[in-house]
VOSEPA-251197 format. One line per field, with one value per atom (N, C-alpha, C): residue number from 0; residue in three letters; chain; atom name; x, y, z. Coordinates in Angstrom, 3 decimals. Example, Ala and Ser with C-alpha at 12.3 -4.5 7.8 and 13.67 -1.06 7.14 Angstrom:
# VOSEPA-251197
pos	(0 / 0 / 0 / 1 / 1 / 1)
code	(ALA / ALA / ALA / SER / SER / SER)
unit	(A / A / A / A / A / A)
site	(N / CA / C / N / CA / C)
X	(13.190 / 12.300 / 13.200 / 12.850 / 13.670 / 12.900)
Y	(-5.690 / -4.500 / -3.300 / -2.250 / -1.060 / 0.030)
Z	(7.800 / 7.800 / 7.800 / 7.080 / 7.140 / 7.870)
# end
This chain:
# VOSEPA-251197
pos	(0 / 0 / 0 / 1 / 1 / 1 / 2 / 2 / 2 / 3 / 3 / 3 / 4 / 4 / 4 / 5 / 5 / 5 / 6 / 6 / 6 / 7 / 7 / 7 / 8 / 8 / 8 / 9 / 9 / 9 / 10 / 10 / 10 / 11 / 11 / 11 / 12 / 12 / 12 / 13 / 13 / 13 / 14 / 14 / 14 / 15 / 15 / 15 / 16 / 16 / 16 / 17 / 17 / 17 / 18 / 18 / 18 / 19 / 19 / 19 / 20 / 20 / 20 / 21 / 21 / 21 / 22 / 22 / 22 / 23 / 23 / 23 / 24 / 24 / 24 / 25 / 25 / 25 / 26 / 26 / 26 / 27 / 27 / 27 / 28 / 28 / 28 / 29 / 29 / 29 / 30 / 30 / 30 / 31 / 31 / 31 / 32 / 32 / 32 / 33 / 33 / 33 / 34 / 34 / 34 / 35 / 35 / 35 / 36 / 36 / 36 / 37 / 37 / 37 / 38 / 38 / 38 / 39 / 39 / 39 / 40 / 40 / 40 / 41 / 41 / 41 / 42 / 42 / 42 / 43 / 43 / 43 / 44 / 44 / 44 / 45 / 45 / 45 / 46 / 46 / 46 / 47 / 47 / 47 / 48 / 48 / 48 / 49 / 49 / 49 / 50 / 50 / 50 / 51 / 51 / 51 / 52 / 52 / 52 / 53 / 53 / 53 / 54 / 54 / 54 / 55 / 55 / 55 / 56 / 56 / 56 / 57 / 57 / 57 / 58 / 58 / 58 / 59 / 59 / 59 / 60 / 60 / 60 / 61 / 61 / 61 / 62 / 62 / 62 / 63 / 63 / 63 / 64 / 64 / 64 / 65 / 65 / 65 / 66 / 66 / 66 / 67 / 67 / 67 / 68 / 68 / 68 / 69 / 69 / 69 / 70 / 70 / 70 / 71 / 71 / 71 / 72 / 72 / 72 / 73 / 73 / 73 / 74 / 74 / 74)
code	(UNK / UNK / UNK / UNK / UNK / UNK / UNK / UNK / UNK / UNK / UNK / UNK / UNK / UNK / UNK / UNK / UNK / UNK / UNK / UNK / UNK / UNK / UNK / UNK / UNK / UNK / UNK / UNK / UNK / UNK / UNK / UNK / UNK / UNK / UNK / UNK / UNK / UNK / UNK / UNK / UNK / UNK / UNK / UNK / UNK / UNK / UNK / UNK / UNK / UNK / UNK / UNK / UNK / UNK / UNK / UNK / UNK / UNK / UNK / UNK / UNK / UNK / UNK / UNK / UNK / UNK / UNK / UNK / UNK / UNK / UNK / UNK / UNK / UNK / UNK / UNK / UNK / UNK / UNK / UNK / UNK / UNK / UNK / UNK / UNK / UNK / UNK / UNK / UNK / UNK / UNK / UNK / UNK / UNK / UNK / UNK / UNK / UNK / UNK / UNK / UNK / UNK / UNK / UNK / UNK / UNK / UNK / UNK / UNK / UNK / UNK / UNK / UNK / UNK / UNK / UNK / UNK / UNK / UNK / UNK / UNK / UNK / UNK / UNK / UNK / UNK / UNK / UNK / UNK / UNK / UNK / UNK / UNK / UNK / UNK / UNK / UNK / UNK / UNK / UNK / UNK / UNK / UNK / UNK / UNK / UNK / UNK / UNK / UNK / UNK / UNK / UNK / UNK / UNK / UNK / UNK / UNK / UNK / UNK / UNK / UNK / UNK / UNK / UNK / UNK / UNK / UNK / UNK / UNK / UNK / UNK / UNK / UNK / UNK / UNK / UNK / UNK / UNK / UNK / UNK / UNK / UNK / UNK / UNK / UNK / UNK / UNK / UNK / UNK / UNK / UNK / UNK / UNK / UNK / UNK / UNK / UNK / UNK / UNK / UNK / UNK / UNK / UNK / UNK / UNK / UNK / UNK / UNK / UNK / UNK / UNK / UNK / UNK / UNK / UNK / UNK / UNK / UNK / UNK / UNK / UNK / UNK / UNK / UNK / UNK)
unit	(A / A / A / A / A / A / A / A / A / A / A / A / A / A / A / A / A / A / A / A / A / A / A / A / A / A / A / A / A / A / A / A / A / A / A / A / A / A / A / A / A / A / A / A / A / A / A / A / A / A / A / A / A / A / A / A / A / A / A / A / A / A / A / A / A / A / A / A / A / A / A / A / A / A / A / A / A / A / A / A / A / A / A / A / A / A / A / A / A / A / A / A / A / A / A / A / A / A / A / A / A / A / A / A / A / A / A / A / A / A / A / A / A / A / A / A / A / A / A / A / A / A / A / A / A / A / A / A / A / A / A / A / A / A / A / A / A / A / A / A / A / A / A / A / A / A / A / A / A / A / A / A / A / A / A / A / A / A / A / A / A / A / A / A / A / A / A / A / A / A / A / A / A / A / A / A / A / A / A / A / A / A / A / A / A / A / A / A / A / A / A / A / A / A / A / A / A / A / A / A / A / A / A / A / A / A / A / A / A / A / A / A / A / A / A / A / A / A / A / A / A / A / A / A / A)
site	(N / CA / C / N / CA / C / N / CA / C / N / CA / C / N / CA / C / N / CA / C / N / CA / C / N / CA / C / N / CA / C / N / CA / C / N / CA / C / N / CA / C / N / CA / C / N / CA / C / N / CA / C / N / CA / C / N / CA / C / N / CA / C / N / CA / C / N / CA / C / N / CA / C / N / CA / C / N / CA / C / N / CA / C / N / CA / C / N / CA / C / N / CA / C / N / CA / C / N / CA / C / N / CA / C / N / CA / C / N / CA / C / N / CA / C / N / CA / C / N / CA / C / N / CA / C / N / CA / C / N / CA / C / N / CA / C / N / CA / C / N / CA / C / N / CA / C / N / CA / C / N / CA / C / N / CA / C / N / CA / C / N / CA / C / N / CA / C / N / CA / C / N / CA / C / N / CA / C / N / CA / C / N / CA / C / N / CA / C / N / CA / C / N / CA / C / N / CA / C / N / CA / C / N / CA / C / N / CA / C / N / CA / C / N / CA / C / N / CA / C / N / CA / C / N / CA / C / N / CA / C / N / CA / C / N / CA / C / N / CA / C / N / CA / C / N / CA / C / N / CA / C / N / CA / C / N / CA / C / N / CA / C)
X	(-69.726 / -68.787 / -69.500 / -69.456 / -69.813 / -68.636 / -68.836 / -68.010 / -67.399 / -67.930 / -67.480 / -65.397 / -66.129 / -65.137 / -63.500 / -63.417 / -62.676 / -61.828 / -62.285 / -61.571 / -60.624 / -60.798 / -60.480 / -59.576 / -58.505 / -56.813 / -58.009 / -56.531 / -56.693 / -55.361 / -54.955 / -53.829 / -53.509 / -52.463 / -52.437 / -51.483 / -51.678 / -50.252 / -50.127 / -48.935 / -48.686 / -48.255 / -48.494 / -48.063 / -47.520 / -46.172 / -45.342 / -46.105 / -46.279 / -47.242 / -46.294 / -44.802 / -43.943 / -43.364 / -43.778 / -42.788 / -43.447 / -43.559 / -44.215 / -43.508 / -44.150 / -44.289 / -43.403 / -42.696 / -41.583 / -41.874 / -41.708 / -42.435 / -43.150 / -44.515 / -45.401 / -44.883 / -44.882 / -44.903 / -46.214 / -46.344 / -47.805 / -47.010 / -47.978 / -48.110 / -49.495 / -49.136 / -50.899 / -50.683 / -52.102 / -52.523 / -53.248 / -53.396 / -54.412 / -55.667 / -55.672 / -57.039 / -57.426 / -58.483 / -58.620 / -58.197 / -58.941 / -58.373 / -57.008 / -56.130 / -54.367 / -54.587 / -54.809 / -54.635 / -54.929 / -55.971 / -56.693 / -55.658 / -55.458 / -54.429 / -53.007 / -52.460 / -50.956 / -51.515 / -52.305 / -52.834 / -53.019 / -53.877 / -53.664 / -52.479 / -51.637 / -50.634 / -49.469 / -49.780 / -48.920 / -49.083 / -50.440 / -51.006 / -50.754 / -50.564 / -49.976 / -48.261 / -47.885 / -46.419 / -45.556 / -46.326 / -45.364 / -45.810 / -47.230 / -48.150 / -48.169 / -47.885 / -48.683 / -50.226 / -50.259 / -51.337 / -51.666 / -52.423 / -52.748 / -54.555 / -54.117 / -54.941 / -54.681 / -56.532 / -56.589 / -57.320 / -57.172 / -57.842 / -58.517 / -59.622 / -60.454 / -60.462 / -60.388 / -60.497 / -61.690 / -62.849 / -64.124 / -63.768 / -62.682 / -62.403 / -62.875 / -63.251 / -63.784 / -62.270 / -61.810 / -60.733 / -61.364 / -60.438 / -60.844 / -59.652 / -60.488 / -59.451 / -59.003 / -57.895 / -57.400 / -58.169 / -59.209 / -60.214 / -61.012 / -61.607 / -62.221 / -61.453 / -60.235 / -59.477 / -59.639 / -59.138 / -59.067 / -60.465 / -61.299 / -62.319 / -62.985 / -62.747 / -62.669 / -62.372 / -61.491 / -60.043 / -59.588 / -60.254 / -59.875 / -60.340 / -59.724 / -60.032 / -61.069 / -60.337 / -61.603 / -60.078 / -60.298 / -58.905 / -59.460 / -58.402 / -58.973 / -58.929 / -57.625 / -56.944 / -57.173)
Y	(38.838 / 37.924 / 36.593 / 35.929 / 34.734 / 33.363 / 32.619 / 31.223 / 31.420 / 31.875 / 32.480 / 33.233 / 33.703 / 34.973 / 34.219 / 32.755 / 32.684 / 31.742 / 31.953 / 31.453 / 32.537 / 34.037 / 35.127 / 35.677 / 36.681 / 37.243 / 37.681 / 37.646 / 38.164 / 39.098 / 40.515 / 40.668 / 40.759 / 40.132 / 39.799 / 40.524 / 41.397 / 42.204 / 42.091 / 41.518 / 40.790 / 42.098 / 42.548 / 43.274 / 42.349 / 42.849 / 41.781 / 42.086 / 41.064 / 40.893 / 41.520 / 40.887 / 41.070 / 42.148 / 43.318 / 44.194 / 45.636 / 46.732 / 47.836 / 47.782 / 47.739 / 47.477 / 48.546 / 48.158 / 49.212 / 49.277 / 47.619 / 47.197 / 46.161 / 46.166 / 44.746 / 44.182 / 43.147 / 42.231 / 42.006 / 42.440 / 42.046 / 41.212 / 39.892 / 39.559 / 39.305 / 38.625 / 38.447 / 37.313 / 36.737 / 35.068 / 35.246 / 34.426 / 33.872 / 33.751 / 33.416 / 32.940 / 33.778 / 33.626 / 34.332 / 33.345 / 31.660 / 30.703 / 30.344 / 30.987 / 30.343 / 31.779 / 33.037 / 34.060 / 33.781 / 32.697 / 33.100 / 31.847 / 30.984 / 29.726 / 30.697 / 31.006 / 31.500 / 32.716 / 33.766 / 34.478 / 33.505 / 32.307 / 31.754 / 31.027 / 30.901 / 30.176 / 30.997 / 32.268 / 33.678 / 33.920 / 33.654 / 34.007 / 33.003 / 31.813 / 30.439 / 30.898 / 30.599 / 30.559 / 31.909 / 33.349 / 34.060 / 35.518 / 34.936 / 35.972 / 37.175 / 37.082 / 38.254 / 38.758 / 39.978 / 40.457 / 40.486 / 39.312 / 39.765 / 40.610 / 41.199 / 41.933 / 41.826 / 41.472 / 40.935 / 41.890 / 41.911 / 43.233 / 42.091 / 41.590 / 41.182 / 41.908 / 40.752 / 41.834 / 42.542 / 42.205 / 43.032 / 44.017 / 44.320 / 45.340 / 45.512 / 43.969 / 43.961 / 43.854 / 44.490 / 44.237 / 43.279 / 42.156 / 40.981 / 41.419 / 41.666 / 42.200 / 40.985 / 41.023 / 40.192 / 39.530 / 39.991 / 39.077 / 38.533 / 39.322 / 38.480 / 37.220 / 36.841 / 36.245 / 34.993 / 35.040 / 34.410 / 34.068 / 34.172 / 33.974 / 32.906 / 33.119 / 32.772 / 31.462 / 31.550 / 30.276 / 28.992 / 29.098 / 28.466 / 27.453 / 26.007 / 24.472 / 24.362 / 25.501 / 25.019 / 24.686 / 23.548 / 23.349 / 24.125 / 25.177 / 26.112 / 25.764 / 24.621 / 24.170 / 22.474)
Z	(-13.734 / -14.311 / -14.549 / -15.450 / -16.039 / -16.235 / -16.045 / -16.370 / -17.560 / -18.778 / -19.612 / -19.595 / -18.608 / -18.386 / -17.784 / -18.066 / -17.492 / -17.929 / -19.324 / -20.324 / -21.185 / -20.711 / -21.143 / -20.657 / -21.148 / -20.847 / -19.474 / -18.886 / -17.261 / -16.923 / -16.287 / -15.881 / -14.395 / -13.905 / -12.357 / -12.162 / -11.265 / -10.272 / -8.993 / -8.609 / -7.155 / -6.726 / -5.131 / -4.641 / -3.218 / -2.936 / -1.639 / -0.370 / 0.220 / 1.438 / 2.777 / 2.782 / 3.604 / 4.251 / 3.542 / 3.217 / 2.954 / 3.345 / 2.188 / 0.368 / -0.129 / -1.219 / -2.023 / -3.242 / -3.833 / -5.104 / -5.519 / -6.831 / -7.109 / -8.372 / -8.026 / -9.019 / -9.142 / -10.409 / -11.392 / -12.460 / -13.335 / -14.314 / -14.479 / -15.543 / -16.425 / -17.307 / -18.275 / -18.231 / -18.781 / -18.721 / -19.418 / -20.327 / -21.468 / -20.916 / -19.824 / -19.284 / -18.021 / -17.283 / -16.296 / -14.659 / -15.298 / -14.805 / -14.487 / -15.048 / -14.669 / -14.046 / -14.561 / -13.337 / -12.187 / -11.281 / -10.589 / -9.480 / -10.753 / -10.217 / -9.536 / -10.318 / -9.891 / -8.807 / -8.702 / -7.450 / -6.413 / -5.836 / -5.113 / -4.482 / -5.484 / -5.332 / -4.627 / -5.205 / -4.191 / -3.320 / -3.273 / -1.494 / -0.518 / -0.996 / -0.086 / -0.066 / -0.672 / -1.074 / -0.778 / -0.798 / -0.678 / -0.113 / 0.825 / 1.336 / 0.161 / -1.346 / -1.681 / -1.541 / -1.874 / -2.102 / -3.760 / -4.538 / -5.303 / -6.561 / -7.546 / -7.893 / -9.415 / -9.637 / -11.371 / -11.844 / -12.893 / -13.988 / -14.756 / -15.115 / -15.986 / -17.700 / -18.635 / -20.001 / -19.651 / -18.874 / -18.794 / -18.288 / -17.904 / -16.756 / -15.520 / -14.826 / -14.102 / -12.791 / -11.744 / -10.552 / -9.503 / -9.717 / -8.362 / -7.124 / -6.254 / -5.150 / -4.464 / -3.543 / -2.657 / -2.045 / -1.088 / -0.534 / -1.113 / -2.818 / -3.529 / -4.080 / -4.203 / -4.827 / -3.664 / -2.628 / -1.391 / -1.177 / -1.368 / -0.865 / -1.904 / -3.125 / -4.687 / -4.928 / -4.364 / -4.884 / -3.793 / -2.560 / -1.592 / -1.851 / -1.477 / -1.762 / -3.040 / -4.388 / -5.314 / -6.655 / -7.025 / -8.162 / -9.266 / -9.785 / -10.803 / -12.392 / -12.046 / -13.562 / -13.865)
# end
């Protein structure tokens, strides 16, 4: 993945942290950057678990995300 890449559609599917899981929520983002924003923001706010599909088709997992995104402003 490149810096590039993150200016590019991203699709994010929250899976509920709380709970065994029934249904996730996906949405798309123009960017890979507001994906990566609103995933962190789930994981503060509402213990999801979330999971991005890259247009590269590249999957950023939960810990990659968390690990990713912590004290770094994305937007």
């Amino acid at each position: 993945m490149t810096l590039s890449d993150l200016d590019k559609p991203a699709e994010l599917t929250l899976w509920p942290g709380y709970r065994p899981a029934q249904v996730a929520d996906a949405r798309s983002f123009p960017t890979l950057r507001e994906a990566l924003a609103a995933a962190a923001q789930a994981i503060d706010a509402e213990k999801a678990k979330p999971w991005i599909i890259t247009e590269a088709g590249d999957i950023l997992a939960p810990g990659w995300i968390r690990a990713n995104t912590a004290g770094y402003r994305l937007q």
